[in-house]
DRENTORKOL-3810 file (N, C-alpha, C; in nm, 4 decimals):
REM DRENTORKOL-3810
@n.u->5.3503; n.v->6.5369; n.w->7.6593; ca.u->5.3093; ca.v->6.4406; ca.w->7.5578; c.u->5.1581; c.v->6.4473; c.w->7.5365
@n.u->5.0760; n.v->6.4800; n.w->7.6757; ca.u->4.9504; ca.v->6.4594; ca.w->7.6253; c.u->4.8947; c.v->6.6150; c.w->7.5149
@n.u->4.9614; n.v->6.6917; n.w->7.5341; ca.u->4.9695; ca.v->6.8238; ca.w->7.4492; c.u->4.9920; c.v->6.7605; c.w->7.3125
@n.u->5.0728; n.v->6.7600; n.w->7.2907; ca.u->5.1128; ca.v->6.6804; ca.w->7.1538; c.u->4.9800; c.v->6.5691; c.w->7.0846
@n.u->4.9525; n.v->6.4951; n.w->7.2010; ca.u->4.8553; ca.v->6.3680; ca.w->7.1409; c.u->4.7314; c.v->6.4914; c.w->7.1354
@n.u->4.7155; n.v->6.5744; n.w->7.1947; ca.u->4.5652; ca.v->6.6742; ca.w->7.2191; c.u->4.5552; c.v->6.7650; c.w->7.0317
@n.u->4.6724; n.v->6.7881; n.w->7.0494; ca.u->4.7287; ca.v->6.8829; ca.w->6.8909; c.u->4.6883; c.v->6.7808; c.w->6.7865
@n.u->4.7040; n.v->6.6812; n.w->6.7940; ca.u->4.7286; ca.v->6.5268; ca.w->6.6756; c.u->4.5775; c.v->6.5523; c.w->6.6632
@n.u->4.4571; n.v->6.4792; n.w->6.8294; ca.u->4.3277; ca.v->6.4917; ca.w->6.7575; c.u->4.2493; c.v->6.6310; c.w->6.7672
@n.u->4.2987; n.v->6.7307; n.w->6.7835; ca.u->4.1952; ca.v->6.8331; ca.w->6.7246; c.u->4.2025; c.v->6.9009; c.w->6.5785
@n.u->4.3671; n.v->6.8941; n.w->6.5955; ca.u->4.3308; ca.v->6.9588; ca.w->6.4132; c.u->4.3004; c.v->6.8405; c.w->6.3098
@n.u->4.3399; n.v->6.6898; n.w->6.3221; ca.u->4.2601; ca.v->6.5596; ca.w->6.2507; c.u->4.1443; c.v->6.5731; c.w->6.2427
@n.u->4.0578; n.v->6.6531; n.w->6.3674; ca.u->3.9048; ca.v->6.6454; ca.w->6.3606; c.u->3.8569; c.v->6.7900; c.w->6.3080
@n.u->3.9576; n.v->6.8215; n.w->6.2711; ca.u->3.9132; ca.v->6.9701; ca.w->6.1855; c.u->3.9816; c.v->6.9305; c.w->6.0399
@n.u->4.0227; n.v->6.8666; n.w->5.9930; ca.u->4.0688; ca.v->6.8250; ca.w->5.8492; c.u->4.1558; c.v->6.8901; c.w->5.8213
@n.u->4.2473; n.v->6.9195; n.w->5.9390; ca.u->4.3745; ca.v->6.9949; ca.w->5.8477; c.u->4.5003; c.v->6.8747; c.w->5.8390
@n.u->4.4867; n.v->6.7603; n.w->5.8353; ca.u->4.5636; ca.v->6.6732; ca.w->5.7916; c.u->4.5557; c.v->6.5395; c.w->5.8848
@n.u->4.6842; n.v->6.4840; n.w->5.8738; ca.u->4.7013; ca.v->6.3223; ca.w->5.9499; c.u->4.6743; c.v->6.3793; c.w->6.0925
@n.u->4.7009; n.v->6.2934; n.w->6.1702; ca.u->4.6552; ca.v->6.2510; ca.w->6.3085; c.u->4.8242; c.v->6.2904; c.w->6.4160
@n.u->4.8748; n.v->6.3784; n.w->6.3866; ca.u->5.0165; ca.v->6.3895; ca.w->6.4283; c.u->4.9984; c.v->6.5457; c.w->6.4443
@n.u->5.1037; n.v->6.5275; n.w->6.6232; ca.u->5.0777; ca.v->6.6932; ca.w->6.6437; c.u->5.2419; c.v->6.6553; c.w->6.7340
@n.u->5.3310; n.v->6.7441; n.w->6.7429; ca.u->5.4326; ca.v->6.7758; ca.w->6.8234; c.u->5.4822; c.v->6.9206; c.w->6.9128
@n.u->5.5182; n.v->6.8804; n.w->6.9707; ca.u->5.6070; ca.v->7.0248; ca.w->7.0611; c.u->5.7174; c.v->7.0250; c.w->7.1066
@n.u->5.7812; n.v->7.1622; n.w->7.0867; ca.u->5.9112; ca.v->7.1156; ca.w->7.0858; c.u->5.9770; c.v->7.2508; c.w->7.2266
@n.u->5.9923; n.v->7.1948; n.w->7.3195; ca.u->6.0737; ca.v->7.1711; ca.w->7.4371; c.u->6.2051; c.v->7.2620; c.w->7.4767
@n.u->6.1783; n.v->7.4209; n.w->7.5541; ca.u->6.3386; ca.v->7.4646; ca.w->7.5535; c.u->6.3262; c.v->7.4841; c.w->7.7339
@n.u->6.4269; n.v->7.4720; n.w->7.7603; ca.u->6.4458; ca.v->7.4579; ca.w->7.9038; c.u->6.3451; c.v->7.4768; c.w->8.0179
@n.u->6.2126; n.v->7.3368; n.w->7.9796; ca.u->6.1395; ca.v->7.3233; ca.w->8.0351; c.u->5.9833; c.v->7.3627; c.w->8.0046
@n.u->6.0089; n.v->7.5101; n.w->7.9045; ca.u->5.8869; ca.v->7.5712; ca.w->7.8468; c.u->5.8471; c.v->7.5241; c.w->7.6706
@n.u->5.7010; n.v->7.5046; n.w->7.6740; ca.u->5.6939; ca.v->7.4951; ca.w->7.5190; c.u->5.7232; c.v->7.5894; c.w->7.4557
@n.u->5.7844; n.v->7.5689; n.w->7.3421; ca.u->5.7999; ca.v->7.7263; ca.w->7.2648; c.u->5.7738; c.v->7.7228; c.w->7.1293
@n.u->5.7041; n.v->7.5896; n.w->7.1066; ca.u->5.6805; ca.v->7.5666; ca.w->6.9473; c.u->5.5709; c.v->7.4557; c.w->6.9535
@n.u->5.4648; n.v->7.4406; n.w->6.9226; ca.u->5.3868; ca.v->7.3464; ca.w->6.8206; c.u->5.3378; c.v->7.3301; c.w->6.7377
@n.u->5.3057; n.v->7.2066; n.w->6.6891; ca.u->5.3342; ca.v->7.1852; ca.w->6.5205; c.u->5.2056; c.v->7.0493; c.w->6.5083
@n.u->5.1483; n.v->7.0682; n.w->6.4035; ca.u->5.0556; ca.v->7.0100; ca.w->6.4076; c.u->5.0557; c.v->6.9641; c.w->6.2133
@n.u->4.9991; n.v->6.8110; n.w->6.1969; ca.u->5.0169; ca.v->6.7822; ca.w->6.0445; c.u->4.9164; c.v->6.8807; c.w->5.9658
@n.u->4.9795; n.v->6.9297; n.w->5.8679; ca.u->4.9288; ca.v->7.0490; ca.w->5.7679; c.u->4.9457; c.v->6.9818; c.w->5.6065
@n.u->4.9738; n.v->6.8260; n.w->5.6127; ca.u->4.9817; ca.v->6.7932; ca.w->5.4591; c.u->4.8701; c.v->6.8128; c.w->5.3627
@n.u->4.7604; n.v->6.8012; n.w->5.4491; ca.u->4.6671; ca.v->6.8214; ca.w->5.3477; c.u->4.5803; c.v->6.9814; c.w->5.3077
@n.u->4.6129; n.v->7.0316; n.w->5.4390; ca.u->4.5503; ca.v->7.2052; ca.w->5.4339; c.u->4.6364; c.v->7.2863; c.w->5.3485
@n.u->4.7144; n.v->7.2757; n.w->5.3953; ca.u->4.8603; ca.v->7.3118; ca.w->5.2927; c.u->4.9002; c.v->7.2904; c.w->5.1675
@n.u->4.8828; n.v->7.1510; n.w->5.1265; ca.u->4.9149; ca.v->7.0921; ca.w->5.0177; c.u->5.0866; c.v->7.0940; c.w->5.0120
@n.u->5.1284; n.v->7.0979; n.w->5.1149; ca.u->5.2783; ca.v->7.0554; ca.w->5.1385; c.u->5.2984; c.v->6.9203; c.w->5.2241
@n.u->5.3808; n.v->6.8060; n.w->5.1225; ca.u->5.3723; ca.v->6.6767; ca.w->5.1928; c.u->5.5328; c.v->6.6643; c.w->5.2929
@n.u->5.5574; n.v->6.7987; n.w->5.2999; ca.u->5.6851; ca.v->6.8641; ca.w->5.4208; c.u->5.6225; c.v->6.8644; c.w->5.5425
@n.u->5.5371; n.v->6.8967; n.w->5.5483; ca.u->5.4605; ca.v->6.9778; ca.w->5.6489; c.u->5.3855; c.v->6.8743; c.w->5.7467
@n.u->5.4937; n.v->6.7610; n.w->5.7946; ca.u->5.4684; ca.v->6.7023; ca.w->5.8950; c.u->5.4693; c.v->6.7936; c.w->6.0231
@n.u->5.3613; n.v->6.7234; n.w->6.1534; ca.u->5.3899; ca.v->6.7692; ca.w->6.2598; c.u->5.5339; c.v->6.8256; c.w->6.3124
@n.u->5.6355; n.v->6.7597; n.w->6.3116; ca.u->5.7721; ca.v->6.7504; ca.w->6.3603; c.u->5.8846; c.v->6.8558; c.w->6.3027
@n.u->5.8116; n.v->6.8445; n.w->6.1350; ca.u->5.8986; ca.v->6.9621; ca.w->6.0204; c.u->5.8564; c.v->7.1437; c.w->6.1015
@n.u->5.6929; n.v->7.1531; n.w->6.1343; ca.u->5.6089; ca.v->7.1796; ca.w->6.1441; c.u->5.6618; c.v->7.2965; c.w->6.2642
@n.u->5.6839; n.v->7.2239; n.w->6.3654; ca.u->5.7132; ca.v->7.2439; ca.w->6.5315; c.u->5.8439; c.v->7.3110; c.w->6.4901
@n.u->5.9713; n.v->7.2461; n.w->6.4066; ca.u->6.1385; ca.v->7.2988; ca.w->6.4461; c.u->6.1074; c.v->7.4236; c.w->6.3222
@n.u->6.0266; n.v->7.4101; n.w->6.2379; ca.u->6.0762; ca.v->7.5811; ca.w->6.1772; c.u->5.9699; c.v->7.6835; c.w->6.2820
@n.u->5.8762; n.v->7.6382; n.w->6.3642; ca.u->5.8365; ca.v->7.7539; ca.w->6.4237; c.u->5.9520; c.v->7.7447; c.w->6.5648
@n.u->5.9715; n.v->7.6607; n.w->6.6314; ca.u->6.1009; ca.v->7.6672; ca.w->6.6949; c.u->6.1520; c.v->7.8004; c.w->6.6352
@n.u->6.2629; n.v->7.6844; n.w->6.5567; ca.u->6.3611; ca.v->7.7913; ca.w->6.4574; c.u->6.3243; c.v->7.9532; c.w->6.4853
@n.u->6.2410; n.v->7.9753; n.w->6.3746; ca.u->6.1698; ca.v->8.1181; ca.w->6.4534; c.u->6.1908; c.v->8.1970; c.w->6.5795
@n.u->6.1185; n.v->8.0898; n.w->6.7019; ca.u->6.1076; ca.v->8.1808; ca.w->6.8107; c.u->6.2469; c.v->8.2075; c.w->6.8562
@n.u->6.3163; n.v->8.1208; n.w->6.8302; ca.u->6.5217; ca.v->8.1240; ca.w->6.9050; c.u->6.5809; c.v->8.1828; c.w->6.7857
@n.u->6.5407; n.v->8.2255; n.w->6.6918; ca.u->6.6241; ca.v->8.2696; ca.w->6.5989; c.u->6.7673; c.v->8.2324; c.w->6.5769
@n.u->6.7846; n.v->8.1050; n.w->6.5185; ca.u->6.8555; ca.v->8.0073; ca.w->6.5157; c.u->6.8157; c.v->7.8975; c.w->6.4506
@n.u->6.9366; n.v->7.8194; n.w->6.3614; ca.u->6.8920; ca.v->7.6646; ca.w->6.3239; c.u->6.8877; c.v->7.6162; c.w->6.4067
@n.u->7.0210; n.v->7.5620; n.w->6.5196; ca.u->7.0153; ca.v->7.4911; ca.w->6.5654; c.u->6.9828; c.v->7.4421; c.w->6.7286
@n.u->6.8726; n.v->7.3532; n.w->6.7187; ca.u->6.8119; ca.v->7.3762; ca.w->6.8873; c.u->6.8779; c.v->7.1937; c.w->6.9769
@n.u->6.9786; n.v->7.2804; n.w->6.9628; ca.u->7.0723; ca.v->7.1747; ca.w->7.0667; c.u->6.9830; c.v->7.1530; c.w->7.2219
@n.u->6.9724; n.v->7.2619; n.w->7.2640; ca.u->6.9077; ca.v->7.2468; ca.w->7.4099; c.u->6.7665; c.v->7.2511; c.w->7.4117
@n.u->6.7086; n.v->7.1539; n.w->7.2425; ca.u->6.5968; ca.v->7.1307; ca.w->7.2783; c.u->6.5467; c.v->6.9891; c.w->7.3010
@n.u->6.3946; n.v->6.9583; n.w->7.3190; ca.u->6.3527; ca.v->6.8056; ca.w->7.2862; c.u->6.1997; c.v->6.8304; c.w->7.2252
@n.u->6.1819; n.v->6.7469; n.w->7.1618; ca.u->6.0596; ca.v->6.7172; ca.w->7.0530; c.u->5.9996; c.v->6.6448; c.w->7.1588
@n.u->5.8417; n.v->6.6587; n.w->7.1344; ca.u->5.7745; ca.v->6.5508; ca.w->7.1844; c.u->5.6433; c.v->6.5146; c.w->7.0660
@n.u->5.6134; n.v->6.4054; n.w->7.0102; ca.u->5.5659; ca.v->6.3535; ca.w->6.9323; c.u->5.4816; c.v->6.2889; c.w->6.9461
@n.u->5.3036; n.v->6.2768; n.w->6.8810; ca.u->5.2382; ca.v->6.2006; ca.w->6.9460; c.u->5.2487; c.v->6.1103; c.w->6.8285
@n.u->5.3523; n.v->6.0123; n.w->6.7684; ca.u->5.3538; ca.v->5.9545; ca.w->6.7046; c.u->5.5224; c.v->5.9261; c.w->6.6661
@n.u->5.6220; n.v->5.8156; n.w->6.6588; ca.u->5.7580; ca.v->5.7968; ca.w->6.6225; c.u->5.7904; c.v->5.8869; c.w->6.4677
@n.u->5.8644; n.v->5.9365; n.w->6.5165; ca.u->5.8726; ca.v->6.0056; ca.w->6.3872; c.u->5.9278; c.v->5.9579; c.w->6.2216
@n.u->5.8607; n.v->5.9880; n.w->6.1414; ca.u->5.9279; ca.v->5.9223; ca.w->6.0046; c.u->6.0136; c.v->5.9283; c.w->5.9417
@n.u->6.0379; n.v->5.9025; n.w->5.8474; ca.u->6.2219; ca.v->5.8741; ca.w->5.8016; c.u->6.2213; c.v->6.0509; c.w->5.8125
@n.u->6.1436; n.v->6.0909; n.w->5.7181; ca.u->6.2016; ca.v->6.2413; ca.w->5.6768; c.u->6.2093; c.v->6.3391; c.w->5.8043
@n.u->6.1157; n.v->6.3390; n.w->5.9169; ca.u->6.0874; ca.v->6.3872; ca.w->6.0118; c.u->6.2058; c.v->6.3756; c.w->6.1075
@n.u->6.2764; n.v->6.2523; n.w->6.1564; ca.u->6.3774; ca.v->6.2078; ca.w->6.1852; c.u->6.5367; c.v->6.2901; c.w->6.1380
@n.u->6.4869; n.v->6.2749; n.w->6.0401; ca.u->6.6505; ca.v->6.3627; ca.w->5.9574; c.u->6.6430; c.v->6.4618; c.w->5.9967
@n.u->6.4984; n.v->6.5574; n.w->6.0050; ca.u->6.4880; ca.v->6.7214; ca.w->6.0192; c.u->6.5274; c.v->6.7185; c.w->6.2035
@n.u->6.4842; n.v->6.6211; n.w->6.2509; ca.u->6.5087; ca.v->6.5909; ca.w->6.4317; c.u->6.6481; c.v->6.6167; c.w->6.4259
@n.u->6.7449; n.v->6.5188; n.w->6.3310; ca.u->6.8847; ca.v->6.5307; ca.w->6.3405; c.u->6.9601; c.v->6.6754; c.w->6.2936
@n.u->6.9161; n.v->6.7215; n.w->6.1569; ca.u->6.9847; ca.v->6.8326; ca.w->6.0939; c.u->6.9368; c.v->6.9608; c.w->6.2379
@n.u->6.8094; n.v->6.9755; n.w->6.2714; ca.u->6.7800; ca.v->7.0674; ca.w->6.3899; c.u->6.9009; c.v->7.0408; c.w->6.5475
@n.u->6.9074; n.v->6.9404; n.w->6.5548; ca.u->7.0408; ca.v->6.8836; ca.w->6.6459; c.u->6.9282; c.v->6.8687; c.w->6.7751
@n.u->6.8350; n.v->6.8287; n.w->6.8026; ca.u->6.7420; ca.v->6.8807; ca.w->6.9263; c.u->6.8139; c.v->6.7298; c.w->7.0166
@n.u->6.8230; n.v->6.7211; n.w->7.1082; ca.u->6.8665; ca.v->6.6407; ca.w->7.2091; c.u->6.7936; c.v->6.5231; c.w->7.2485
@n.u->6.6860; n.v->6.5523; n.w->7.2161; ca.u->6.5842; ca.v->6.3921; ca.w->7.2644; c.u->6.4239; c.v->6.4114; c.w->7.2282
@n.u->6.4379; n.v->6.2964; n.w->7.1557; ca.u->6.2584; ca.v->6.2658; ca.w->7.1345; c.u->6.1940; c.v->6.1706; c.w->7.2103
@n.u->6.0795; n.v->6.2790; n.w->7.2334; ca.u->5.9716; ca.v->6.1577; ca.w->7.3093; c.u->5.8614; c.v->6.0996; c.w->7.2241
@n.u->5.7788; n.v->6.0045; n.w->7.2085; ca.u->5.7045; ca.v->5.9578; ca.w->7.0917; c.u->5.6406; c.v->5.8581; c.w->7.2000
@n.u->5.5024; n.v->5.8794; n.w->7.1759; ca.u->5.3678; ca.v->5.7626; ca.w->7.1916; c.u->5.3909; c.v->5.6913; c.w->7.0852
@n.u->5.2693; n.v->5.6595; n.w->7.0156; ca.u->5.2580; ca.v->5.5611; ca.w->6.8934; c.u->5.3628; c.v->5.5529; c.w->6.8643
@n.u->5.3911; n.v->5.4157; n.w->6.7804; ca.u->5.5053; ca.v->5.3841; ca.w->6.6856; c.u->5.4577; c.v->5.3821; c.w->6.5590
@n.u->5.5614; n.v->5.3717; n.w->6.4676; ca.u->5.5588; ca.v->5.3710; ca.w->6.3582; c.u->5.4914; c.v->5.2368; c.w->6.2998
@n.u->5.4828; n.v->5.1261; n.w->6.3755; ca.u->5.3824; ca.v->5.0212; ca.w->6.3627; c.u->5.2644; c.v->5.0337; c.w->6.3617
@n.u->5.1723; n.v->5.1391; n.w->6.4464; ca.u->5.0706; ca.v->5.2099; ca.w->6.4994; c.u->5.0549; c.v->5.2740; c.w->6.3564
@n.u->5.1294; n.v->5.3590; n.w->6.3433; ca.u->5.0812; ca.v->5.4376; ca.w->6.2285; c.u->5.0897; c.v->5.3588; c.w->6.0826
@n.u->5.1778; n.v->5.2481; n.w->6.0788; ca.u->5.1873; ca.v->5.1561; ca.w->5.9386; c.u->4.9823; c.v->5.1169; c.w->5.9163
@n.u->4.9271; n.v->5.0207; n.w->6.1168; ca.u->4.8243; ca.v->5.0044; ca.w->6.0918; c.u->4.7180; c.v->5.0519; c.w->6.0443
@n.u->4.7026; n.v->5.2193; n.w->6.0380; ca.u->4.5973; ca.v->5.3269; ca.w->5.9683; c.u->4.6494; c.v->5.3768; c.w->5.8486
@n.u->4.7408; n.v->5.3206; n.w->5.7622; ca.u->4.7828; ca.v->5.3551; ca.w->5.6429; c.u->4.8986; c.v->5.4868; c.w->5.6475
@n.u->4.9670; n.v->5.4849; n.w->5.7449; ca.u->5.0939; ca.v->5.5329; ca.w->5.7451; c.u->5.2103; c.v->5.4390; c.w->5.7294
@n.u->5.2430; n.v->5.4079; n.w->5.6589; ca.u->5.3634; ca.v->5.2492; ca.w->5.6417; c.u->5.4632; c.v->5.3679; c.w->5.5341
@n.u->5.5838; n.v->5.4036; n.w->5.6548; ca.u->5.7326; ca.v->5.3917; ca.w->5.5885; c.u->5.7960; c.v->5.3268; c.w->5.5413
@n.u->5.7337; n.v->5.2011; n.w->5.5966; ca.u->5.8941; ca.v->5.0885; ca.w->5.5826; c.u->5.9282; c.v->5.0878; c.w->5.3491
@n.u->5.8604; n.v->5.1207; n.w->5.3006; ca.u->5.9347; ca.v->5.1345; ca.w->5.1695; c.u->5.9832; c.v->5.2479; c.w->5.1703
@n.u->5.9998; n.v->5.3782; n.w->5.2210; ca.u->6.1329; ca.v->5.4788; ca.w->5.2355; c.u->6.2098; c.v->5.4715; c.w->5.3091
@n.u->6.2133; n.v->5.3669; n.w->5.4638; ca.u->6.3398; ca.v->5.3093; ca.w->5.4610; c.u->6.4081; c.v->5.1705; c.w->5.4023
@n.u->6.3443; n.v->5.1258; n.w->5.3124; ca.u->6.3904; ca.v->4.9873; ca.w->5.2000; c.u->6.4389; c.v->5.0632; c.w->5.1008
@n.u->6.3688; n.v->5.1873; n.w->5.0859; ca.u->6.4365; ca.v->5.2556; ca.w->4.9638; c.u->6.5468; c.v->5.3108; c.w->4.9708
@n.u->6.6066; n.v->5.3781; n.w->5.0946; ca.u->6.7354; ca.v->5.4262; ca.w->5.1367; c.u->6.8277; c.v->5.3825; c.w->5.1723
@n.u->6.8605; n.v->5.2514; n.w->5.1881; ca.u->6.8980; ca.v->5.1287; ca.w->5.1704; c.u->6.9567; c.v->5.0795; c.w->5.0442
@n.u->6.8721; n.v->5.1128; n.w->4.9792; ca.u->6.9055; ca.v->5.0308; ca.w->4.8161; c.u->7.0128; c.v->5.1628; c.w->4.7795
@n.u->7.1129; n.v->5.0676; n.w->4.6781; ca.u->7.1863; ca.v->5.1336; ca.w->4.5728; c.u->7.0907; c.v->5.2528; c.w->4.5016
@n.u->7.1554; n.v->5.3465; n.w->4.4514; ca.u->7.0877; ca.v->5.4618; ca.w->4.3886; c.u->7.0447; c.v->5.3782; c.w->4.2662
@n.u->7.0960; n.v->5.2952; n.w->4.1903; ca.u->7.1045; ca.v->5.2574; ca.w->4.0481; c.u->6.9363; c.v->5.1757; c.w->4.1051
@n.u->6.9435; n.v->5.0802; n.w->4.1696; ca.u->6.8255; ca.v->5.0227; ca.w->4.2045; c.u->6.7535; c.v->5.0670; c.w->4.3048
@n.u->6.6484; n.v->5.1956; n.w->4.3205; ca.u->6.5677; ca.v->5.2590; ca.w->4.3701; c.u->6.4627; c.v->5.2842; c.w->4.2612
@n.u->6.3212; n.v->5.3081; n.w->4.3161; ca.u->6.2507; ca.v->5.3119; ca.w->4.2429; c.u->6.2056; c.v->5.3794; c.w->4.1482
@n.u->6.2186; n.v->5.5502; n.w->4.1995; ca.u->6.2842; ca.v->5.6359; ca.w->4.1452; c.u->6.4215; c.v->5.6926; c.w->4.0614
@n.u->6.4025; n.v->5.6549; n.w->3.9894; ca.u->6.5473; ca.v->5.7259; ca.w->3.8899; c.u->6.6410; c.v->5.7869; c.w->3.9363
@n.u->6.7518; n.v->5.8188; n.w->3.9613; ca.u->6.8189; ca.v->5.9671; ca.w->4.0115; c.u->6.9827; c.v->5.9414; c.w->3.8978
@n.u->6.9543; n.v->6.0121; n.w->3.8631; ca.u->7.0582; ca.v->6.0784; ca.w->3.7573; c.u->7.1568; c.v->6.1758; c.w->3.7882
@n.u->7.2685; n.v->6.1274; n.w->3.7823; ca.u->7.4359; ca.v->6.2232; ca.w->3.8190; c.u->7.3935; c.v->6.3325; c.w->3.7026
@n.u->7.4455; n.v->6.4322; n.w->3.7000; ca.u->7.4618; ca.v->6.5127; ca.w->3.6338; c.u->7.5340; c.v->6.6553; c.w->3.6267
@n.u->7.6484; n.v->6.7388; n.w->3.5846; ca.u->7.7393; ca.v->6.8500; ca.w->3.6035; c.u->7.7665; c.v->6.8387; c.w->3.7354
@n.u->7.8819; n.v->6.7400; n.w->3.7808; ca.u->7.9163; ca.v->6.7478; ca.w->3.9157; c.u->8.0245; c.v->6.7932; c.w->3.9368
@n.u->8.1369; n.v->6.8230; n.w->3.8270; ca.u->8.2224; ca.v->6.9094; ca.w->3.7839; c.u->8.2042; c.v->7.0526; c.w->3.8130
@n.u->8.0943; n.v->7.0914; n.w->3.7632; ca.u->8.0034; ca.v->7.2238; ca.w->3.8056; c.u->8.0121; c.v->7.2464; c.w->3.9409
@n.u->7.9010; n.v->7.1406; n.w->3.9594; ca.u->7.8924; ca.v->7.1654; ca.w->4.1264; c.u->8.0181; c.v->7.1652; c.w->4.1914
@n.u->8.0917; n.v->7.0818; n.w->4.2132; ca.u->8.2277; ca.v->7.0872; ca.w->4.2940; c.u->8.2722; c.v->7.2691; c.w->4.2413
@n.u->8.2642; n.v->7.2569; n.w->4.2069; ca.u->8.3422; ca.v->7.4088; ca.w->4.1435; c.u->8.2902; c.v->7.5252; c.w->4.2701
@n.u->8.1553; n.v->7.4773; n.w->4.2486; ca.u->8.0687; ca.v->7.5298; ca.w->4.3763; c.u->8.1018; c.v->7.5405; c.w->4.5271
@n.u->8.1432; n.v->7.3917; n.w->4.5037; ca.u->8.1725; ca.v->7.3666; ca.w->4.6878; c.u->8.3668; c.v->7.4177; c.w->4.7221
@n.u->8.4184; n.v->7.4129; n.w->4.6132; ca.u->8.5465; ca.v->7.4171; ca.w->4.6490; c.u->8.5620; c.v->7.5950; c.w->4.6517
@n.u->8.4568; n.v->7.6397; n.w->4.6127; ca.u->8.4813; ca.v->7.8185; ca.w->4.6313; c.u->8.3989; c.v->7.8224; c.w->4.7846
@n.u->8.3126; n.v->7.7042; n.w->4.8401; ca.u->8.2455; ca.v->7.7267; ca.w->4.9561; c.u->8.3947; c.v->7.6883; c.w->5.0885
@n.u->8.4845; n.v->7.6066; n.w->5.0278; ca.u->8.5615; ca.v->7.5493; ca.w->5.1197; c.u->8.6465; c.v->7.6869; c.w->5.1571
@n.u->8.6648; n.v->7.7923; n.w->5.0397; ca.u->8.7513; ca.v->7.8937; ca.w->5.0467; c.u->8.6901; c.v->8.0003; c.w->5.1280
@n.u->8.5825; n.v->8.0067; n.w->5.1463; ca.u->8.4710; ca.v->8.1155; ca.w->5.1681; c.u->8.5284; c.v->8.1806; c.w->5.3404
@n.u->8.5643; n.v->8.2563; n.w->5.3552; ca.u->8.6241; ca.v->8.3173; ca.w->5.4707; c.u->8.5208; c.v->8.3494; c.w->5.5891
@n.u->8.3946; n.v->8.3716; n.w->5.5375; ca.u->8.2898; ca.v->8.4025; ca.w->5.6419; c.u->8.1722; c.v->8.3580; c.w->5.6224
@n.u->8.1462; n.v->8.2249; n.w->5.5850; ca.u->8.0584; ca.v->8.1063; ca.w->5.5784; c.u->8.0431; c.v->8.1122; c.w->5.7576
@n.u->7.9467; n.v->8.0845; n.w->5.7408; ca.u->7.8398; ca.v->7.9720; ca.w->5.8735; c.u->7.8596; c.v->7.8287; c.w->5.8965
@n.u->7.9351; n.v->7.8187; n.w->5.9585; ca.u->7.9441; ca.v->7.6627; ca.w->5.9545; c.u->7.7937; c.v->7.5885; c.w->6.0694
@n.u->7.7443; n.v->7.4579; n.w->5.9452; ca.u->7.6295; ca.v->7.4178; ca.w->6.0712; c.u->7.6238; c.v->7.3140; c.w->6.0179
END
């Protein structure tokens, strides 16, 4: 963890983004860290956490890192969280909370109020559209004989 919190303030004090650094954990050895790149980058993906599981990803050549764990110097955010889940990693560790980070102008809590709400009442628009199409899509994926299932 203190790796992680060390990652958070050196690249913050080099301006390559927020104050968030992670590592991500395979049977005992680091094999990935990830440090916030939203602003060097100009990708607002490119949290610490997103950051860490595609260089993961990488080194295991593999999506999914079942026999791993994240460590976070900060609770991770809605979107960061999902990528924790879709990666399948086994356990997060996290200093700061997401209260911590609301206080320096990190505040989720309206993307999880927003995910919550009905699609019709979100703040953002989102519009159905050719889902006829799409299904057409998925029902040739259901047939697909040598798909990847993940």
């Amino acid at each position: 963890m203190r790796e992680a919190i060390q990652i958070s303030q050196e690249m913050m004090q080099k301006n390559c983004g927020g104050p968030f650094g992670a590592l991500i954990v395979h049977k005992g050895r680091v094999i990935a860290r990830g440090f916030n790149k939203v602003t060097s980058s100009n990708d607002p993906t490119a949290h610490a956490e997103v950051v860490a599981i595609r260089a993961a990803c990488r080194k295991l050549e593999k999506f999914a890192l079942k026999d791993c764990e994240i460590y976070c110097s900060c609770e991770p955010c809605p979107m960061c969280l999902a990528a924790i889940y879709w990666a399948r990693l086994s356990k997060i560790y996290f200093a700061a909370t997401k209260l911590d980070a609301a206080e320096i102008g990190f505040d989720d809590s309206a993307i999880y109020q927003e995910v919550s709400r009905p699609i019709g009442k979100r703040k953002i628009k989102m519009l159905p559209m050719l889902r006829e199409e799409a299904q057409k899509v998925f029902a040739e994926w259901e047939k697909k004989s040598d798909k990847m299932r993940y």
